[in-house]
N, C-alpha and C positions, 0 to 999 in steps of 0.2 A: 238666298245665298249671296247674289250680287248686293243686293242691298244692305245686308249684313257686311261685308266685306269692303264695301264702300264708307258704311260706318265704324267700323274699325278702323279704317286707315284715315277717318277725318280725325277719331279721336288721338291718332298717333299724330296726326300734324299739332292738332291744337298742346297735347304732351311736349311737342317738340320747340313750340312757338314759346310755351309755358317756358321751360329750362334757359333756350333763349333770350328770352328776357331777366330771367333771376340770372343767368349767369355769363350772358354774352359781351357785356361788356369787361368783363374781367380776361375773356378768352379771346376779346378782340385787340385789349391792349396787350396781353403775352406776345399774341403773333406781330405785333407792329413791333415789338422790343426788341422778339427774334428777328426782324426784316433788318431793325435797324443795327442790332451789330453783326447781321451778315452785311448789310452797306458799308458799314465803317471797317470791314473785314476786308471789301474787296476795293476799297477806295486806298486803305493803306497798301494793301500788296501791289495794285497798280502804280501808287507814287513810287514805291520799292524797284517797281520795274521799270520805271520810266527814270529814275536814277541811274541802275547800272544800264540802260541803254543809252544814258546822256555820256556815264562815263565810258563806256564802248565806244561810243562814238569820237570821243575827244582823244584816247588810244591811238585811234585808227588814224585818224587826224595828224595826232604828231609823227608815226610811224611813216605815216606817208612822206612827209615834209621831209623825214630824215633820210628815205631812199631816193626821195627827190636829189636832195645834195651829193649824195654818194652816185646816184645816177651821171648827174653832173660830171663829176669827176672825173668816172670811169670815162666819160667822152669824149674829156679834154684830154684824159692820157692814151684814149684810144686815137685823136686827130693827132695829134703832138709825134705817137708811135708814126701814125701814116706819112707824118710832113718829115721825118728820121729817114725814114727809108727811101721816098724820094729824095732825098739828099743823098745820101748813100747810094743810090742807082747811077743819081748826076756824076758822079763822085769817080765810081767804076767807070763807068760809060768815057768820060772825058779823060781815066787813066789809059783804057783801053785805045782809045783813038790817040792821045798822046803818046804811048806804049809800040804802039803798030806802027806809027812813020818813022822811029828811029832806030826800029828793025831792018 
């Protein structure tokens, strides 16, 4: 029985080695072909993504620059508001005490 079964399964490898050889290079080139346009599959979709992350990136880039400048602005008309109103304080301040002594 073992010996039997041991000789069945050589004569399944040599069947197998047999087919192998008649047709393994036909089945070794299909898979390399399939490899290769899933390579050139995922090499394009990568350039695709590395594209719109360069242009995301160049977006974000100008965006910034532009709230940079507006940032800006708002700072000088927020010091500009602040240096109004200490003027405006001097202003009261120096009515009130000229106001008062000629009461």
């Amino acid at each position: 029985n073992n010996a039997s079964s041991q000789l069945e399964h050589q004569s399944v490898r040599v069947e197998n080695l047999e087919l192998m050889l008649k047709s393994g290079a036909l089945v070794w080139r299909a898979a390399n072909k399939q490899l290769e346009g899933l390579c050139s599959s995922v090499e394009r979709e990568t350039a695709e993504l590395e594209e719109q992350v360069e242009t995301l990136n160049r977006e974000r880039k100008l965006l910034q620059q532009q709230q940079q400048q507006q940032l800006g602005r708002l700072e000088g008309e927020y010091y500009h508001s602040v240096y109004k109103n200490f003027e405006i304080e001097a202003l009261n301040a120096a009515a009130a005490a000229g106001g008062g002594s000629r009461s």
